[in-house]
N, C-alpha and C positions, 0 to 999 in steps of 0.2 A: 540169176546173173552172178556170174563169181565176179570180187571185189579182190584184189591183192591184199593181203595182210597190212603191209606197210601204209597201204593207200587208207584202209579201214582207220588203221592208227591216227594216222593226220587228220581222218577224221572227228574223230573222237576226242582228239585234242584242241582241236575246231569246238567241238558245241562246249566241253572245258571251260576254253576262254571266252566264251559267252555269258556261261553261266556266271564266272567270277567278273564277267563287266555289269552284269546286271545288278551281283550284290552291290559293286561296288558305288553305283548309278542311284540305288534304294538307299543306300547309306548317304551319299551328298543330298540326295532329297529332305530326308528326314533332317539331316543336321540343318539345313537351310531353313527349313519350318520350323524349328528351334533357335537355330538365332531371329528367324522372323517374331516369332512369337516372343523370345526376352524381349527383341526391339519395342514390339508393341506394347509387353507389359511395362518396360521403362518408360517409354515415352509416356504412357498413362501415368504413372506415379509422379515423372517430374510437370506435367500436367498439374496434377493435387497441388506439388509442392508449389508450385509457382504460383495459382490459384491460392494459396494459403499467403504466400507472401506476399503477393499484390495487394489478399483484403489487409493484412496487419500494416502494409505500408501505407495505405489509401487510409484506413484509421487512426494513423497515428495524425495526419494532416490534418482530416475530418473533429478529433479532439481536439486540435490545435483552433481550428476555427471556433469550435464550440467555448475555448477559454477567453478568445477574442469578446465573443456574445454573449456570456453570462456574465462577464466584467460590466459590462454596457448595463443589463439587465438588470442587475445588483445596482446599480447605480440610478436607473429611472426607478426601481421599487421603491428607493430610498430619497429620491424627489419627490416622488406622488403619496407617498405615504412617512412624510415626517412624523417619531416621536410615535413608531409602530406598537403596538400590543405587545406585551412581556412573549418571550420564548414561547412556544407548547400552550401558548391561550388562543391564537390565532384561529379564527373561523373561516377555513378557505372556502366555505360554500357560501358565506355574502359577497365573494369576488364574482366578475363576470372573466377574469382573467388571472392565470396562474400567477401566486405571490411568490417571492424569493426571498427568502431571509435563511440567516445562518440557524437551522432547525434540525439538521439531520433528515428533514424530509425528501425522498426519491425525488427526481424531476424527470418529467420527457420532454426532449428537444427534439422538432424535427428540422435536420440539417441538410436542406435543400435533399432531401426526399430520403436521407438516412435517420434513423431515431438515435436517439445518443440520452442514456441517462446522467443526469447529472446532483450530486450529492454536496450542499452547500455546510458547512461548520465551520463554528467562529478558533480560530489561531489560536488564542490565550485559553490552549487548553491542556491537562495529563498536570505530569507533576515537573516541578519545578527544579532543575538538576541543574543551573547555570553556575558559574563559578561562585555567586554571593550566596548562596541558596541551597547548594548540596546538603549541606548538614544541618541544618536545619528541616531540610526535608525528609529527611534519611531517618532524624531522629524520630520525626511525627512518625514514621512508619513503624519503628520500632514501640511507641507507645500506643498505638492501634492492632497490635498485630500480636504481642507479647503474652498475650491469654490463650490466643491459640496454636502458637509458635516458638516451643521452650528457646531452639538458638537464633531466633533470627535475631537477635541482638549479636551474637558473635557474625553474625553473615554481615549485618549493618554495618556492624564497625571497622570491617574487614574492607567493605567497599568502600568506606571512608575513607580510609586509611589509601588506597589505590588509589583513589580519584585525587586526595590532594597530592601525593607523588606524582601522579599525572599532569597536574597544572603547575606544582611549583615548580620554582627554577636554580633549586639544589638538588644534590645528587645525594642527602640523607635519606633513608628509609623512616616513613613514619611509621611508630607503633612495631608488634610483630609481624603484620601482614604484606604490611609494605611491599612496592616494588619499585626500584628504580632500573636503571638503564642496563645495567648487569642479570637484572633478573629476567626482565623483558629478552637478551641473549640469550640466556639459555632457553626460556620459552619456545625457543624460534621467531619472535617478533621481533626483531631488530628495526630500522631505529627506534623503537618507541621508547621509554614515552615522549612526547610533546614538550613537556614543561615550559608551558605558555596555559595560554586561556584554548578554551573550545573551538574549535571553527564552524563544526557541525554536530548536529545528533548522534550519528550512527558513528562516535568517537569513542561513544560510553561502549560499543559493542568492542573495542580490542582491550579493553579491561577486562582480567580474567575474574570470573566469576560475578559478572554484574549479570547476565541471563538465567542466574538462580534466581533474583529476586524480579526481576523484569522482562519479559516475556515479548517477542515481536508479534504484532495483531497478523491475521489471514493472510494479508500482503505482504507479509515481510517486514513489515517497516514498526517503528516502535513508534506509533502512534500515541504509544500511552505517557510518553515523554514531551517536554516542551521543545521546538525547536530552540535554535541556539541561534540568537540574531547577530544575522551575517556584519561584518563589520561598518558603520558608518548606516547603520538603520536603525530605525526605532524599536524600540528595546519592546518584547512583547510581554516583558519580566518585569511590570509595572509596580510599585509597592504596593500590599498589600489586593491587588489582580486576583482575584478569584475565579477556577478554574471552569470551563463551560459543563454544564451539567450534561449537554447531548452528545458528549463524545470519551463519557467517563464510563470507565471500564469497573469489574468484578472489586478489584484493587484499590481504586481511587474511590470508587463509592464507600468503602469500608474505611480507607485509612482517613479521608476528605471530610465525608457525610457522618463518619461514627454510625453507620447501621451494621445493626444485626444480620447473621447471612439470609435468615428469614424474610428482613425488610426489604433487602436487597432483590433479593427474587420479585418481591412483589413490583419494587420499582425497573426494575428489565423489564417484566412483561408489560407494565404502563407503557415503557419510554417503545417499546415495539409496536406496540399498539398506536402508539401517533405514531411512529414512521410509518405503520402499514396503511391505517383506516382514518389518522390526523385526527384524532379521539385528545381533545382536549384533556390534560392531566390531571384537571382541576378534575375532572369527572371520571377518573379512572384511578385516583390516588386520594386517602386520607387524607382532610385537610391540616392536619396535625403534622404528619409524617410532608408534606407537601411544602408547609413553611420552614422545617427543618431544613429539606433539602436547599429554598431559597437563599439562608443563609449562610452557608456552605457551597453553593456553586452559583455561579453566573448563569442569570436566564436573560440578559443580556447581549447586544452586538459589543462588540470591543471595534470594531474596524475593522479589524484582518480577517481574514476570510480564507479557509483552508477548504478547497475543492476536490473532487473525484470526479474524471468525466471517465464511461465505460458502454462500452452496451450495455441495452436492458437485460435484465434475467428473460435465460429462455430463448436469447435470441440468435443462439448456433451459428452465428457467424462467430473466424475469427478475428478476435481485437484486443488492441492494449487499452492500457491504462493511464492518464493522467493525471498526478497528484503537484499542485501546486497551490503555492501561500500568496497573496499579497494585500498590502494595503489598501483600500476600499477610494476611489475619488469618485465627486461627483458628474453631474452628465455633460459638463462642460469637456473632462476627459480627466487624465493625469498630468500632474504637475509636468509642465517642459516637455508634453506627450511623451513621457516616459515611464515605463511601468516597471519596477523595481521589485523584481522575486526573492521571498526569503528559502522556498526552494521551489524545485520545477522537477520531476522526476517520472518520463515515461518508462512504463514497464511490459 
């Protein structure tokens, strides 16, 4: 059958524009199955994410409860067990029920059906940096430490020198180290310094050069320092207060205890050994090296009571942390049911 040329042509220009609708038909296809698929992957991820923030928000609650009920708990221990065993002597297997004293020992709560570890130690603990106290504290460190450390007596004196610029309330430079208000500018920390008294701990950290000699613990937080009592509370800077034994670090054992780095070891692995298996110290430690330590740190409650509530190890959920101090009342409740924190810090 003859076809006109022309007519051929239209034809052919015919299946042309088919062909180019089809690519074009396979191209919207595929893009569509790719934004279907980011949608799905996004929606999966903020899934996760919101799955994440729900558990860290629902635990920050959950420890808030738990600081409610270890308040409580601390305070019927301390009812039913007047005039308790020294620190780290306690035999929790004559108990028919879980003891609570300030010991550094784990605990498990279960919090209407969530577990919550929680970590009891006594406040009056680290070293003693409050405004009456600095140098004198400063200097024991430097006479503990001056055999193995040719400058740290210039690093001492140097943070001495800071720390009293930082509380006094002139604008002289002590010593050569010094900083006042001009120096702190150029620093780029403006306004500091303070030139008052302390407010808090983490005060000592905008002094430059104080995290050569002092170190913030795993959390961040300088554990290894006394808090600084908040204004219009009882002073945790008692005279003569000696520091708790179960919450003293590398540092404090040495410059506090006067041991050996020798001794030291042996007493970390003791003081681990009752936090893991509550291995009495008395049976795990020299009794020579054992009464040294007694008189040198408190194996005593003081009353304040510095907590950790967290999840257990191991337990892959996410959650924060809550670290808070306070005064100890009994079961009757707090004074004026009111409970007054020297600090409170979720993280």
């Amino acid at each position: 059958m003859y076809i006109r040329p022309d007519i051929r042509k239209r034809q052919r220009g015919r299946h042309g524009e088919k062909g180019s609708a089809l690519v074009a038909a396979l191209c919207l296809i595929f893009m569509a199955g790719m934004l279907s698929a980011t949608v799905l992957a996004l929606s999966r991820i903020a899934t996760f994410d919101v799955r994440a923030h729900v558990d860290l928000q629902r635990s920050a609650y959950v420890n808030e409860g738990v600081a409610n009920r270890i308040q409580f708990l601390l305070a019927a221990d301390r009812n039913v067990n007047p005039g308790s065993t020294q620190l780290g002597e306690l035999d929790y297997t004559e108990f028919e029920y879980d003891r609570y004293t300030a010991d550094g020992i784990p605990h498990i709560i279960d919090y209407h059906g969530t577990e919550v570890q929680v970590v009891i130690c006594d406040a009056v603990s680290g070293f003693d940096l409050s405004n009456s106290a600095y140098r004198t504290t400063l200097q024991n460190l430097v006479s503990a430490m001056e055999l193995d450390d040719a400058d740290i007596n210039d690093r001492v004196q140097t943070l001495i020198e800071r720390i009293t610029d930082y509380i006094d309330q002139d604008d002289n430079t002590s010593g050569n180290d010094g900083m006042e208000a001009d120096d702190y500018e150029a620093a780029g920390r403006a306004p500091l310094p303070r030139n008052s008294s302390f407010r808090y701990r983490e005060e000592l950290l905008f002094i430059p050069g104080f995290t050569e000699l002092f170190k913030p613990d795993r959390f961040g937080m300088l554990s290894d320092i006394r808090l600084i009592t908040p204004y219009g509370m009882t002073s945790l800077n008692r005279n003569g207060s000696l520091p708790s034994f179960f919450t003293a670090d590398r540092l404090l054992l040495k410059v506090q205890g006067r041991l050996e780095d020798e001794e030291i070891d042996e007493v970390l692995a003791a003081r681990d050994e009752w936090f893991r298996e509550r291995t009495k110290l008395s049976d795990s430690l020299d009794g020579l090296l054992l009464n040294r330590l007694r008189s040198r740190f408190s194996f005593n409650e003081s009353g304040f009571f510095s907590i950790r509530i967290e999840a257990p190890d191991r337990s892959g959920r996410p959650s924060r942390r809550l670290f808070f101090t306070y005064p100890a009342f009994d079961i009757t409740g707090p004074s004026n049911d009111r409970v007054e924190y020297y600090d409170w810090l979720m993280l």
